[in-house]
PyMOL Python script that loads the backbone (N, CA, C, O; Angstrom):
from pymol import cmd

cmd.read_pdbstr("""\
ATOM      1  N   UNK A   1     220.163-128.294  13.648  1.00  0.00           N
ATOM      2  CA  UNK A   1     218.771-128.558  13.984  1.00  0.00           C
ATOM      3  C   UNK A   1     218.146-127.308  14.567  1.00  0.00           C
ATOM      4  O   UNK A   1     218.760-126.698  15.443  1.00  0.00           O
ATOM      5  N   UNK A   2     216.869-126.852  14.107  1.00  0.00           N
ATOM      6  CA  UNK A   2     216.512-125.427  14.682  1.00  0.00           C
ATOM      7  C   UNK A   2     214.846-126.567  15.213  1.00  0.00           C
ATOM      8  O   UNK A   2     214.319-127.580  14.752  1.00  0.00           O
ATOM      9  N   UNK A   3     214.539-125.536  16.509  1.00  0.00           N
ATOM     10  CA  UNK A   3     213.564-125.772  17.092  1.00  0.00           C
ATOM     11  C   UNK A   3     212.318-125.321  16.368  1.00  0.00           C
ATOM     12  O   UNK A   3     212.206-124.188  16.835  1.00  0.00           O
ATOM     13  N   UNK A   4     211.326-125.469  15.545  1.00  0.00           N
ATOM     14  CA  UNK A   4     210.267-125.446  14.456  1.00  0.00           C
ATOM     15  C   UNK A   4     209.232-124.762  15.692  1.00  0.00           C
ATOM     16  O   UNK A   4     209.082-125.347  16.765  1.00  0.00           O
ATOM     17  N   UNK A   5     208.674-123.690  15.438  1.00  0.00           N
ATOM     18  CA  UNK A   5     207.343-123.668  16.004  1.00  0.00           C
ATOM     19  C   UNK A   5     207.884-122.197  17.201  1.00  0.00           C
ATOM     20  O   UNK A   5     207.524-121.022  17.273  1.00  0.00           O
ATOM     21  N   UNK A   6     208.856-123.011  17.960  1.00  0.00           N
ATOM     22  CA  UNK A   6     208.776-121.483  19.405  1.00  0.00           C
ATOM     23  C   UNK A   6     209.440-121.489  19.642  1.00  0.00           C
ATOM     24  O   UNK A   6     209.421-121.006  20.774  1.00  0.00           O
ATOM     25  N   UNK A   7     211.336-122.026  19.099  1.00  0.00           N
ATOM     26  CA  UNK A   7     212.493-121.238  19.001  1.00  0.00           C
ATOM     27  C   UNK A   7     213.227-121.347  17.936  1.00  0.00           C
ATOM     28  O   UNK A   7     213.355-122.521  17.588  1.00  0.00           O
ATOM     29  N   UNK A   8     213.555-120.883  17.534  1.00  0.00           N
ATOM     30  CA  UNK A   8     214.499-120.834  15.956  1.00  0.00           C
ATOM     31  C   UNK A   8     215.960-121.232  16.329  1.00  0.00           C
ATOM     32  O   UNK A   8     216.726-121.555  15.421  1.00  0.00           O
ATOM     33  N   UNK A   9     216.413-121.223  17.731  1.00  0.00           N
ATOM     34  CA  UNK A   9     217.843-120.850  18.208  1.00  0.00           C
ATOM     35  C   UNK A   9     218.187-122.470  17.758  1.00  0.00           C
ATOM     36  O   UNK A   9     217.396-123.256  18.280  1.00  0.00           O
ATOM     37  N   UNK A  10     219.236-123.119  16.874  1.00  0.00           N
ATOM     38  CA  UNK A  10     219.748-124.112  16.528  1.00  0.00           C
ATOM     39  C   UNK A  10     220.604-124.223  17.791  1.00  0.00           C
ATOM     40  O   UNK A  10     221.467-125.056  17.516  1.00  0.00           O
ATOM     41  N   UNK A  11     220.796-123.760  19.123  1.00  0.00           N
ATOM     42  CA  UNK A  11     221.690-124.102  20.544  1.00  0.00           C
ATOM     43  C   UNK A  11     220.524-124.167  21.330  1.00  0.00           C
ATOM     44  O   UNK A  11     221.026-123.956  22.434  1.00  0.00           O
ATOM     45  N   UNK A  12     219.368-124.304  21.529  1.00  0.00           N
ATOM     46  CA  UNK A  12     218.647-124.485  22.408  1.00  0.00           C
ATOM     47  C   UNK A  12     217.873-126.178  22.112  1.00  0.00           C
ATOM     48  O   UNK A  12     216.980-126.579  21.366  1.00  0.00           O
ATOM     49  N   UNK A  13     218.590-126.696  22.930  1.00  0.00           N
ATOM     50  CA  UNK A  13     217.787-128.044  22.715  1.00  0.00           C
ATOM     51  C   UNK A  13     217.231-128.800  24.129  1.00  0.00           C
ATOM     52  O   UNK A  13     217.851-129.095  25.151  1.00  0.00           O
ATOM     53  N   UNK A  14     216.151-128.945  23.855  1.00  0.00           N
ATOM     54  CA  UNK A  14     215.746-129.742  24.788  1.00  0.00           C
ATOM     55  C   UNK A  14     215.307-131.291  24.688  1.00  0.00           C
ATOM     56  O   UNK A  14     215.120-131.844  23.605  1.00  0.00           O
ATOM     57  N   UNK A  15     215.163-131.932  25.940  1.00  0.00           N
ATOM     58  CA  UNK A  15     214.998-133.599  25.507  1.00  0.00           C
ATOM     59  C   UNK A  15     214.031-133.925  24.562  1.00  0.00           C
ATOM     60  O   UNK A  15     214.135-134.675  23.592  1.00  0.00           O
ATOM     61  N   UNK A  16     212.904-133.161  25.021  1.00  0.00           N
ATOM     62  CA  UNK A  16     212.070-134.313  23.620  1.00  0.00           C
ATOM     63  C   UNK A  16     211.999-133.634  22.569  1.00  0.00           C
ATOM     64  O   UNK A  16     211.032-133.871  21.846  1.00  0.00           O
ATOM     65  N   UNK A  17     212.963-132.595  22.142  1.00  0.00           N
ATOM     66  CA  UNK A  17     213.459-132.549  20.824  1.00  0.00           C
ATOM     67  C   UNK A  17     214.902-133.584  20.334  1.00  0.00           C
ATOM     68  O   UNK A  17     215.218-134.103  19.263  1.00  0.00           O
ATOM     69  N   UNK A  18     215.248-133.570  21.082  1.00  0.00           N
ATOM     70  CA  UNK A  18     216.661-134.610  21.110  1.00  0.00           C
ATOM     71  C   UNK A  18     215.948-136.079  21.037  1.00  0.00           C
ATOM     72  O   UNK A  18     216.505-136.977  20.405  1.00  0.00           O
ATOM     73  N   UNK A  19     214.861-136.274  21.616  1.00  0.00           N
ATOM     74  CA  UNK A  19     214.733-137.529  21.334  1.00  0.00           C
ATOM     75  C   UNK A  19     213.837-137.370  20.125  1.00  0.00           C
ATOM     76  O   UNK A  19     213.726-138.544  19.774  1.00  0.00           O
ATOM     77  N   UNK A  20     213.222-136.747  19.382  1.00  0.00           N
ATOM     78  CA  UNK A  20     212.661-136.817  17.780  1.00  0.00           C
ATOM     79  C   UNK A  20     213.799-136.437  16.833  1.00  0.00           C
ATOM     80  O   UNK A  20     213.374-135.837  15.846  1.00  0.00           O
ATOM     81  N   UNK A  21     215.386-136.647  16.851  1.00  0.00           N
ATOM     82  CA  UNK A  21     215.978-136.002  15.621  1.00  0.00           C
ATOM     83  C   UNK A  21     215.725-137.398  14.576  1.00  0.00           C
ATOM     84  O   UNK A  21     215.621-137.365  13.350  1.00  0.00           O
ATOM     85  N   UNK A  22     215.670-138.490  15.381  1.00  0.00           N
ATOM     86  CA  UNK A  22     215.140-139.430  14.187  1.00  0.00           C
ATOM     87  C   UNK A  22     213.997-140.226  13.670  1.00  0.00           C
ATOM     88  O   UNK A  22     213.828-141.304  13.099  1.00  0.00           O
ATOM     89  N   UNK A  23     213.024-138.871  14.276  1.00  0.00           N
ATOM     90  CA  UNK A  23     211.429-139.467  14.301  1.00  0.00           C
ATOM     91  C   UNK A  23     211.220-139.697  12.654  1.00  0.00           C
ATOM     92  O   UNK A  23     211.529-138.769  11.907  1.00  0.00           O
ATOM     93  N   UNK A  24     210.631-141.090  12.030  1.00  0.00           N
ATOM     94  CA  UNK A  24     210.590-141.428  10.971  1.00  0.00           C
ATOM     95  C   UNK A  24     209.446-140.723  10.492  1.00  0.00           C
ATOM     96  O   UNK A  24     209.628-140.392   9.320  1.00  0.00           O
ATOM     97  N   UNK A  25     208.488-140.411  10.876  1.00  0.00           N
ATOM     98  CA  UNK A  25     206.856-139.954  10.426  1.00  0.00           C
ATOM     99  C   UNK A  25     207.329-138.044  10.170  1.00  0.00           C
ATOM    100  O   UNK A  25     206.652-137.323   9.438  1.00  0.00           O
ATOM    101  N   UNK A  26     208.373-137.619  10.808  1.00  0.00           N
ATOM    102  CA  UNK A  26     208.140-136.120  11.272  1.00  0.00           C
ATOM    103  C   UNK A  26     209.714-135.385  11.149  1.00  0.00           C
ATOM    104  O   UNK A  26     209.938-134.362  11.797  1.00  0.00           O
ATOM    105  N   UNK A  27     211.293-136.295   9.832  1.00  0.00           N
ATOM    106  CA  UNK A  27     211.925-136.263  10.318  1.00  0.00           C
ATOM    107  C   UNK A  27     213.090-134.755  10.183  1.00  0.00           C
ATOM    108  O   UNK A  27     212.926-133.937   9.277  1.00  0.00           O
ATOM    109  N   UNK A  28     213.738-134.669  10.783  1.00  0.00           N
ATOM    110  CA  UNK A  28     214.750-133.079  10.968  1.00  0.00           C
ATOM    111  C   UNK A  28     214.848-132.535   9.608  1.00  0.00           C
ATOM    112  O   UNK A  28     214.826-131.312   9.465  1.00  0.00           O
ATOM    113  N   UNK A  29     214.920-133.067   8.915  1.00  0.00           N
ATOM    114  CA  UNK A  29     215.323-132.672   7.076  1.00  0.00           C
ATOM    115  C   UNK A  29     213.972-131.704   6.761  1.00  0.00           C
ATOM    116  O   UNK A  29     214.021-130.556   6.319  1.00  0.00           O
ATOM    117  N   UNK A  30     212.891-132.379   7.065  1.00  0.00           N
ATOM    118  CA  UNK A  30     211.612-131.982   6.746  1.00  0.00           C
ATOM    119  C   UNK A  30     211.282-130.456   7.608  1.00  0.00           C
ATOM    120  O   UNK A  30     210.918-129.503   6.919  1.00  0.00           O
ATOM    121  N   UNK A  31     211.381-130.331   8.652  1.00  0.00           N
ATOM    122  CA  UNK A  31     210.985-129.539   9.862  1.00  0.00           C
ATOM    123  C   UNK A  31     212.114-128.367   9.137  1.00  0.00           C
ATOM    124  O   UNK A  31     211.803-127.499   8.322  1.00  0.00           O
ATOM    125  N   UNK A  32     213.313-128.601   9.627  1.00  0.00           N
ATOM    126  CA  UNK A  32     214.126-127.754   8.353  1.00  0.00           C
ATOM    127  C   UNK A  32     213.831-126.827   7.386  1.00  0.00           C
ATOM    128  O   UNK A  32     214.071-125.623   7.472  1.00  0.00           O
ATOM    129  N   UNK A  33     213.006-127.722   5.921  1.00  0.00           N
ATOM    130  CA  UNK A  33     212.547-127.255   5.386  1.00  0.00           C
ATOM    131  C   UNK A  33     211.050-126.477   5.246  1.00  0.00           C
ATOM    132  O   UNK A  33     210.631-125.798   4.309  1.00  0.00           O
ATOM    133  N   UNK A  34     210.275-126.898   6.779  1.00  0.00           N
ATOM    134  CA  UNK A  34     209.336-126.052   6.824  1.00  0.00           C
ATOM    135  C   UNK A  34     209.562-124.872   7.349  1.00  0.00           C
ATOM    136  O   UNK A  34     208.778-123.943   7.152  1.00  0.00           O
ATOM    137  N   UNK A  35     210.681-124.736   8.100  1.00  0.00           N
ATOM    138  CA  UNK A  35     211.689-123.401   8.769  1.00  0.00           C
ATOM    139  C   UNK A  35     211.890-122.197   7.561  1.00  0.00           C
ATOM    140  O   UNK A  35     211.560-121.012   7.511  1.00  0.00           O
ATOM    141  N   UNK A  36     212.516-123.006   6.728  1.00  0.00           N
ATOM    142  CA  UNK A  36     213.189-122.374   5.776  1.00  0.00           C
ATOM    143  C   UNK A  36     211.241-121.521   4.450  1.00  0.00           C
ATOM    144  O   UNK A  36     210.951-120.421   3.979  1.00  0.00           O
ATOM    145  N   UNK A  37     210.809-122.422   4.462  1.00  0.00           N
ATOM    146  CA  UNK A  37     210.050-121.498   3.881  1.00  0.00           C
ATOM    147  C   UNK A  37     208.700-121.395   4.906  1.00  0.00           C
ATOM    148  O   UNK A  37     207.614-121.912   4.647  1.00  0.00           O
ATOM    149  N   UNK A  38     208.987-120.671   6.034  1.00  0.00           N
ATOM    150  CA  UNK A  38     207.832-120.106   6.746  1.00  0.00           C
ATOM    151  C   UNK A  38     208.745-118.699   6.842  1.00  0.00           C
ATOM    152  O   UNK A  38     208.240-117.577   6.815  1.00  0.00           O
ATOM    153  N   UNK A  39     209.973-118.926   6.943  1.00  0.00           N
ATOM    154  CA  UNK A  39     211.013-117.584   7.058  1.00  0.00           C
ATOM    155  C   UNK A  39     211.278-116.930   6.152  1.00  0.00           C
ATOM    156  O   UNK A  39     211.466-115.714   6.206  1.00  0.00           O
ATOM    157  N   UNK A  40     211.355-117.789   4.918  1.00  0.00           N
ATOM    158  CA  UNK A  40     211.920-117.533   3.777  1.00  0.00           C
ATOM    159  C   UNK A  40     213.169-117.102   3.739  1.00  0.00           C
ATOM    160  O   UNK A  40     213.528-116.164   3.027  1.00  0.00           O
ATOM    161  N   UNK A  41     214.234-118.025   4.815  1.00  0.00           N
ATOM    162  CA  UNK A  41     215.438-117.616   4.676  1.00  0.00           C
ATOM    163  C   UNK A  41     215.968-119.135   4.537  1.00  0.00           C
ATOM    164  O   UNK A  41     215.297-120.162   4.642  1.00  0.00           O
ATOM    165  N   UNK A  42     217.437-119.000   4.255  1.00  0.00           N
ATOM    166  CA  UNK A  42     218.017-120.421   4.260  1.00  0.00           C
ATOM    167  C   UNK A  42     218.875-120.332   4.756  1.00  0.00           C
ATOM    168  O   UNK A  42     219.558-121.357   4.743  1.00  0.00           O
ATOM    169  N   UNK A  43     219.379-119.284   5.418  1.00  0.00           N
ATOM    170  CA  UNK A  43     220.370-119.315   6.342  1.00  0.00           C
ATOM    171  C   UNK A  43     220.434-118.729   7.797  1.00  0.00           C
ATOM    172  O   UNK A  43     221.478-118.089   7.675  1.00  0.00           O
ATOM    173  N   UNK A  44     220.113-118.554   8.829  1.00  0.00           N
ATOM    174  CA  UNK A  44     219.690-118.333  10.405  1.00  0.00           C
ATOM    175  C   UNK A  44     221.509-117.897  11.010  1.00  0.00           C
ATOM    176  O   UNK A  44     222.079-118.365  11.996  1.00  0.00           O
ATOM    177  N   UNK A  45     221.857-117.231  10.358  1.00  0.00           N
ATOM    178  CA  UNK A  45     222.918-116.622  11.065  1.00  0.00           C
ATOM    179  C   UNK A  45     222.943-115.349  12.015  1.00  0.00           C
ATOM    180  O   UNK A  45     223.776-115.016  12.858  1.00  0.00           O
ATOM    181  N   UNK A  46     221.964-114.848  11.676  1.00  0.00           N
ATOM    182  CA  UNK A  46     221.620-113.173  11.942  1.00  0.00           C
ATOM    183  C   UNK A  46     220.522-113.534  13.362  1.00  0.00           C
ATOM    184  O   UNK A  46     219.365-113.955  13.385  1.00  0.00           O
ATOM    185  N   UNK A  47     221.548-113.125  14.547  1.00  0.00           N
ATOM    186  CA  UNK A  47     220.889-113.108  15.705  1.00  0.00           C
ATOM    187  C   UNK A  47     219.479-112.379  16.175  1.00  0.00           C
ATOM    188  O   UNK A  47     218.822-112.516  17.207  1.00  0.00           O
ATOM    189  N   UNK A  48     219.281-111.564  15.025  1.00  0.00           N
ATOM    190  CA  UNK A  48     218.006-111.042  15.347  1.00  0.00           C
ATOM    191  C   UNK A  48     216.898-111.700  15.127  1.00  0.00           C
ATOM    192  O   UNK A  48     215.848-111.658  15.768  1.00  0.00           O
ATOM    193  N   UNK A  49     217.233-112.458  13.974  1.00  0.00           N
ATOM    194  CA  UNK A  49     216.301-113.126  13.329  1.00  0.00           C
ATOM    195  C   UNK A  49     215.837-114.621  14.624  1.00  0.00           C
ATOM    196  O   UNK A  49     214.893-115.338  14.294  1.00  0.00           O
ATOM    197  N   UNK A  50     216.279-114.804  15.439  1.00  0.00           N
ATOM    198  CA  UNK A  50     216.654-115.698  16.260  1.00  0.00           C
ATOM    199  C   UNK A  50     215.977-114.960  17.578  1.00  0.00           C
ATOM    200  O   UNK A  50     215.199-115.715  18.161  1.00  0.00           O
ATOM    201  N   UNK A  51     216.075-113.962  18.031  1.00  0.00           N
ATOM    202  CA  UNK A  51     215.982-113.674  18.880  1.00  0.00           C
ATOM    203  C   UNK A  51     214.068-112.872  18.545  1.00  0.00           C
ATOM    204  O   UNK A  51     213.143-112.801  19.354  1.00  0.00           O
ATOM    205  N   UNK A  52     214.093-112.564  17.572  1.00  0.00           N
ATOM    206  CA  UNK A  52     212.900-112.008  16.908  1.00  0.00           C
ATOM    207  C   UNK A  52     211.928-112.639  17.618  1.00  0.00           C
ATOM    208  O   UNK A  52     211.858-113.851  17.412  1.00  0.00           O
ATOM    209  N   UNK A  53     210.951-112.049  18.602  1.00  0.00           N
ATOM    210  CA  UNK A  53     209.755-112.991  19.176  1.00  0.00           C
ATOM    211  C   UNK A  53     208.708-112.992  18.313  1.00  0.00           C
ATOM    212  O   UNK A  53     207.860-113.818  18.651  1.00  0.00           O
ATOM    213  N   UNK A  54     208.394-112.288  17.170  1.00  0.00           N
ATOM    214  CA  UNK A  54     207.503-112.832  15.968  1.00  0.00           C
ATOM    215  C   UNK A  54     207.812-114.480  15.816  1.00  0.00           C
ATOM    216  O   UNK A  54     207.016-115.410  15.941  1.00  0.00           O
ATOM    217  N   UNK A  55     209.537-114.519  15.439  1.00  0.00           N
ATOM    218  CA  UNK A  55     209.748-116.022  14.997  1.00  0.00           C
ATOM    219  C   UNK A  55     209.909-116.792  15.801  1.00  0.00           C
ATOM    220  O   UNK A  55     209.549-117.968  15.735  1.00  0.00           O
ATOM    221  N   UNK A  56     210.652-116.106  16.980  1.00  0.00           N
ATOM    222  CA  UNK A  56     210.608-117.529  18.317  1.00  0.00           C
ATOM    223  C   UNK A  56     209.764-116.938  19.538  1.00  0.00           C
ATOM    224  O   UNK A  56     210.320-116.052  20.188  1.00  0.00           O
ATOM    225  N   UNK A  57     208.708-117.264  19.852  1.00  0.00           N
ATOM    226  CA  UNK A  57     207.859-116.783  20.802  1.00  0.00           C
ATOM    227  C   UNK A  57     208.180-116.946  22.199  1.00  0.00           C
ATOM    228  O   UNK A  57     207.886-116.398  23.261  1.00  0.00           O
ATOM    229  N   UNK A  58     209.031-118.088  21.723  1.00  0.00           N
ATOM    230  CA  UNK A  58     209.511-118.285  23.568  1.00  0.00           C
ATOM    231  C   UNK A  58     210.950-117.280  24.155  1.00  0.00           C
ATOM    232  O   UNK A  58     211.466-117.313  25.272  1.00  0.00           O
ATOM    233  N   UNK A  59     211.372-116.336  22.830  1.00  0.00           N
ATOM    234  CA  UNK A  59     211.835-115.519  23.320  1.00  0.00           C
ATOM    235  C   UNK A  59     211.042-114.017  23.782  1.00  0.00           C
ATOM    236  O   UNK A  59     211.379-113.088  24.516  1.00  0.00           O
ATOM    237  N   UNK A  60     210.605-114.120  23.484  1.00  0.00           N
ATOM    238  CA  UNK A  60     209.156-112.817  24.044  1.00  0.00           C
ATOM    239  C   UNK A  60     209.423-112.320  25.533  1.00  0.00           C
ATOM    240  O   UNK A  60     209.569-113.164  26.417  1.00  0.00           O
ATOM    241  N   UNK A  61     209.487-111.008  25.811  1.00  0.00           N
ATOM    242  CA  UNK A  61     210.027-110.605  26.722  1.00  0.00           C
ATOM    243  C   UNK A  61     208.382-110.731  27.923  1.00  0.00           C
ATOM    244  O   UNK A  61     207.504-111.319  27.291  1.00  0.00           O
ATOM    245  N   UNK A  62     208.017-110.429  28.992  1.00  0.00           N
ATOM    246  CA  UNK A  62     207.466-110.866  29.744  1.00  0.00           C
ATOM    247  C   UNK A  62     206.281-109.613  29.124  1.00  0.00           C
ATOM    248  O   UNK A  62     205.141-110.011  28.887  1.00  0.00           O
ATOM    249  N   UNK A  63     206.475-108.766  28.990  1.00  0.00           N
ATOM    250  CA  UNK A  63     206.068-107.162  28.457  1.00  0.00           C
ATOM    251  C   UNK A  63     204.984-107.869  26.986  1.00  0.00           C
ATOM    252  O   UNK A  63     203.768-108.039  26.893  1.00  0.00           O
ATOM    253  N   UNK A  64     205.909-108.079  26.211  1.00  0.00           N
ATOM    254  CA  UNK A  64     204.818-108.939  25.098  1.00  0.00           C
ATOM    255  C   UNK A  64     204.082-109.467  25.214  1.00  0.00           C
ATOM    256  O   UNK A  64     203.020-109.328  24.607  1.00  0.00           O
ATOM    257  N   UNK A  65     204.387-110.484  26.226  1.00  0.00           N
ATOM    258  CA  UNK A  65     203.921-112.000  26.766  1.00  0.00           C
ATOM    259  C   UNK A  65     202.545-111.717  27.202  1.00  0.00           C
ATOM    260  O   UNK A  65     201.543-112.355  26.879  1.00  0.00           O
ATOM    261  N   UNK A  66     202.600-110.838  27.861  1.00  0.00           N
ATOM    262  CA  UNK A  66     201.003-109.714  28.927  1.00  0.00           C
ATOM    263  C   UNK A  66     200.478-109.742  27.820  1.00  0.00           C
ATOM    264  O   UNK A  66     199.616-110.618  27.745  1.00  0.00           O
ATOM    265  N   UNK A  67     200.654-109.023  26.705  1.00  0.00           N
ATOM    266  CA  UNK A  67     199.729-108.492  26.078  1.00  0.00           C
ATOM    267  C   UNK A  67     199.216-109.760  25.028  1.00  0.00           C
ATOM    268  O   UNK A  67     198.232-109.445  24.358  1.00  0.00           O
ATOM    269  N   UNK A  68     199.766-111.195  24.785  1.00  0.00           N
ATOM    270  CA  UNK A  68     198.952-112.231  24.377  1.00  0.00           C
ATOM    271  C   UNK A  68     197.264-112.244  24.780  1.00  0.00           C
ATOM    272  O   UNK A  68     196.775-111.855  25.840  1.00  0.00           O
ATOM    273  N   UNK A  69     196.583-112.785  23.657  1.00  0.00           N
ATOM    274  CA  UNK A  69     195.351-113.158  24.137  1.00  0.00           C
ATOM    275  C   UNK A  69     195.063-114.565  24.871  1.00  0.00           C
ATOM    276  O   UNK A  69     195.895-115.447  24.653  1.00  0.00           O
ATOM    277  N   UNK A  70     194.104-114.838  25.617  1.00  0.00           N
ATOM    278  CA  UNK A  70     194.120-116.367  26.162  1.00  0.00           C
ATOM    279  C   UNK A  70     194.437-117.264  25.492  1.00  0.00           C
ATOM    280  O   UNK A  70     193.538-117.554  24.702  1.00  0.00           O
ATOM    281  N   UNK A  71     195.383-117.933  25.400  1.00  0.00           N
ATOM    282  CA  UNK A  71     195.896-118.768  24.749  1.00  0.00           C
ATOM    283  C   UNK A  71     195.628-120.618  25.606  1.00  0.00           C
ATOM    284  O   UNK A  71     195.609-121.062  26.754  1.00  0.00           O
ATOM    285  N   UNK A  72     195.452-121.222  24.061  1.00  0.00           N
ATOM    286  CA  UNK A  72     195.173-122.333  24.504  1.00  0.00           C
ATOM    287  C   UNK A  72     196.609-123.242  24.182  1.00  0.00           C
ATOM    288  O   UNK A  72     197.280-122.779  23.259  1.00  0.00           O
ATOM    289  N   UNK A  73     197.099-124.367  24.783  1.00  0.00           N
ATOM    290  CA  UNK A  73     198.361-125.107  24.071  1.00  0.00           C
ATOM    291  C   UNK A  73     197.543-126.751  24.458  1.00  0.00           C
ATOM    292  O   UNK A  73     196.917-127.213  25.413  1.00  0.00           O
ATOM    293  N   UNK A  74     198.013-127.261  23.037  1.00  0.00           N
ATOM    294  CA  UNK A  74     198.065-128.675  22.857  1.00  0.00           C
ATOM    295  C   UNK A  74     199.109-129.359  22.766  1.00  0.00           C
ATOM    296  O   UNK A  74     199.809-129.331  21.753  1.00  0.00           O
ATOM    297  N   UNK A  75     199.439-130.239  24.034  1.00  0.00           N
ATOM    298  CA  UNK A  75     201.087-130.546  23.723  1.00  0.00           C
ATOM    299  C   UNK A  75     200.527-132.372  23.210  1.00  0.00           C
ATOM    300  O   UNK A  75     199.585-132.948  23.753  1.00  0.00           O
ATOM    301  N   UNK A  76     201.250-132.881  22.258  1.00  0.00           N
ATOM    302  CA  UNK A  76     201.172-134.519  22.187  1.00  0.00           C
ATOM    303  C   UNK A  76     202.252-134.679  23.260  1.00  0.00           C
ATOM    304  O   UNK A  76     202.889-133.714  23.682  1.00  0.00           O
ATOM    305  N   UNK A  77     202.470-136.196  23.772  1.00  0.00           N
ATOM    306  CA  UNK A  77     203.053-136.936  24.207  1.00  0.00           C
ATOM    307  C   UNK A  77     204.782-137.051  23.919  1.00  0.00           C
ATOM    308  O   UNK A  77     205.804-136.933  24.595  1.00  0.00           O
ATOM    309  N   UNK A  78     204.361-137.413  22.221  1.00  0.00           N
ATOM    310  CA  UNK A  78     205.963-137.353  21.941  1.00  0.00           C
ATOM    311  C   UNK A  78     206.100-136.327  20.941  1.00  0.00           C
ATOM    312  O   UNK A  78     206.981-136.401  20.084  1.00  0.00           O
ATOM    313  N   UNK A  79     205.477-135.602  20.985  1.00  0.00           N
ATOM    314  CA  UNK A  79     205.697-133.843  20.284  1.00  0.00           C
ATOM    315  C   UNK A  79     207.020-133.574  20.692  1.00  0.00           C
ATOM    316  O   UNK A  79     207.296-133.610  21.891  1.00  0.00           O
ATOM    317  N   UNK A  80     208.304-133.173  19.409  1.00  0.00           N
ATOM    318  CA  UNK A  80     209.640-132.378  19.606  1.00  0.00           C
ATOM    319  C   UNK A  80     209.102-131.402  20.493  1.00  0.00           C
ATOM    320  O   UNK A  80     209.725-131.030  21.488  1.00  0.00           O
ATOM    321  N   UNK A  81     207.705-130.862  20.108  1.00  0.00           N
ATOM    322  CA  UNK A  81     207.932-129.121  20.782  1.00  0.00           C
ATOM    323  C   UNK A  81     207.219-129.377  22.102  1.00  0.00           C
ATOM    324  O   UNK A  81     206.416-128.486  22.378  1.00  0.00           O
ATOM    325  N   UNK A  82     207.324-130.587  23.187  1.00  0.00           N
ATOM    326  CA  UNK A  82     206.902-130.947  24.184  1.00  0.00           C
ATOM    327  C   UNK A  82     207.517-129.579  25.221  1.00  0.00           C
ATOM    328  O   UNK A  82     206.658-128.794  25.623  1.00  0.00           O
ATOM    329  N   UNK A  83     208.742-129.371  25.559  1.00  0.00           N
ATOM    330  CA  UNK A  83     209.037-129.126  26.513  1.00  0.00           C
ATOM    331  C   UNK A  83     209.119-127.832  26.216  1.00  0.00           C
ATOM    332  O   UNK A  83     209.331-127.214  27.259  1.00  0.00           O
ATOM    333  N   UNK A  84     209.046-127.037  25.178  1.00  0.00           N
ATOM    334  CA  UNK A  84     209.162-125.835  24.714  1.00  0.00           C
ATOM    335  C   UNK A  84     207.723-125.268  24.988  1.00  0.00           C
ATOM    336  O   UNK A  84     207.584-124.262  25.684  1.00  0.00           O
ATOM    337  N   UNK A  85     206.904-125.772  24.563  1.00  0.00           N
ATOM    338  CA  UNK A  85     205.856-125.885  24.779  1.00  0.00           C
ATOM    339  C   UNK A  85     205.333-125.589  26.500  1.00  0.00           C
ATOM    340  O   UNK A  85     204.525-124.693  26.743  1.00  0.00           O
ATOM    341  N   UNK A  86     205.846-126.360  27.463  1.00  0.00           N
ATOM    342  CA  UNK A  86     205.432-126.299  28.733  1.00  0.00           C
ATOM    343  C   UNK A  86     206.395-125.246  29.270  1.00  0.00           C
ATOM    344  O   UNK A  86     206.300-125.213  30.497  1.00  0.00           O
ATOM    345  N   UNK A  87     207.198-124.461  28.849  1.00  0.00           N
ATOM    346  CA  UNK A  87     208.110-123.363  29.054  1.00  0.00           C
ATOM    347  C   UNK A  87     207.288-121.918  28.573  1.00  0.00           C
ATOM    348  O   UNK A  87     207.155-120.935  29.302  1.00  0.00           O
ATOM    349  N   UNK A  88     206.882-122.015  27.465  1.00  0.00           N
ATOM    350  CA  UNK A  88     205.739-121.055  27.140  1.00  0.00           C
ATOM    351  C   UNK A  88     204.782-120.750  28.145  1.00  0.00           C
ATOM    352  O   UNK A  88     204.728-119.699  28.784  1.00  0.00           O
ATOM    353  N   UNK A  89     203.928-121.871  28.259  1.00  0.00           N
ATOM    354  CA  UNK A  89     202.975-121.642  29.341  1.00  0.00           C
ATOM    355  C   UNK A  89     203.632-121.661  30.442  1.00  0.00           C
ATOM    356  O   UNK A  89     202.864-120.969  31.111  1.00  0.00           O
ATOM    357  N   UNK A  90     204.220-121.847  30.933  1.00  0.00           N
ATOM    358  CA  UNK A  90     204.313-121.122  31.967  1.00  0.00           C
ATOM    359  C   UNK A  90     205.178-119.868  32.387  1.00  0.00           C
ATOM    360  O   UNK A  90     205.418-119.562  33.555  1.00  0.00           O
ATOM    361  N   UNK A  91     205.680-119.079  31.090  1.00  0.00           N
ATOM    362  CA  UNK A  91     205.900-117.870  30.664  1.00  0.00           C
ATOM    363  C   UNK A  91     205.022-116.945  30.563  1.00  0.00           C
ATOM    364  O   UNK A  91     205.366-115.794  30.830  1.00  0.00           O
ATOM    365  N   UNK A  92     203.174-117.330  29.999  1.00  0.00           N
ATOM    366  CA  UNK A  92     202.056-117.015  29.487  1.00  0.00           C
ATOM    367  C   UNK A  92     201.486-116.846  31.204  1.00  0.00           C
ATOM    368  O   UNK A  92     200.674-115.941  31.397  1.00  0.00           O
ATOM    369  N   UNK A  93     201.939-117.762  32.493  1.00  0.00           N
ATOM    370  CA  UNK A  93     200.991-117.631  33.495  1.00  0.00           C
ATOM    371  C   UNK A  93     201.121-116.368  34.231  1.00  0.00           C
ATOM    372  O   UNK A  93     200.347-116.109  35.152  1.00  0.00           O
TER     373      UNK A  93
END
""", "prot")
cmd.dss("prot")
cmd.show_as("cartoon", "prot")
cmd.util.cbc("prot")
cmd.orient("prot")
């Protein structure tokens, strides 16, 4: 399972991604495959690619992070990328 959106790392999991692996409307197979062709890779072995803050933003060193523009975040309720999400911002403050 890779985190879609602001970490790529398939070992970083947090709860309300753990609680959507069997969201019926939104489910892991799918997210997967939007991974796979936003990257255009099919395989995530290569730690750079992982660590890359182009692809996972929430790895972004604090140095990057500064130089973001004001950024706005919309988290849903039961959004996987809930808690990833509130880790950003307050990375961004």
């Amino acid at each position: 399972m890779f985190i879609i959106g602001l970490n790529l790392s398939k070992y970083d999991f947090t709860p309300s991604m753990l609680l959507s692996l069997d969201d019926p409307i939104l489910p892991t197979p799918f997210l997967k495959m939007c991974l796979e062709s936003y990257t255009g890779c099919t395989s995530f072995k290569g730690a750079e690619l992982v660590e890359d803050p182009l692809i996972s933003p929430i790895k972004a060193s604090d140095d990057i992070l500064s130089k973001f523009p004001r950024t706005k975040i919309m988290v849903a309720s039961n959004d996987p990328l809930r808690d990833e999400s509130f880790k950003l911002t307050l990375k961004l403050l």
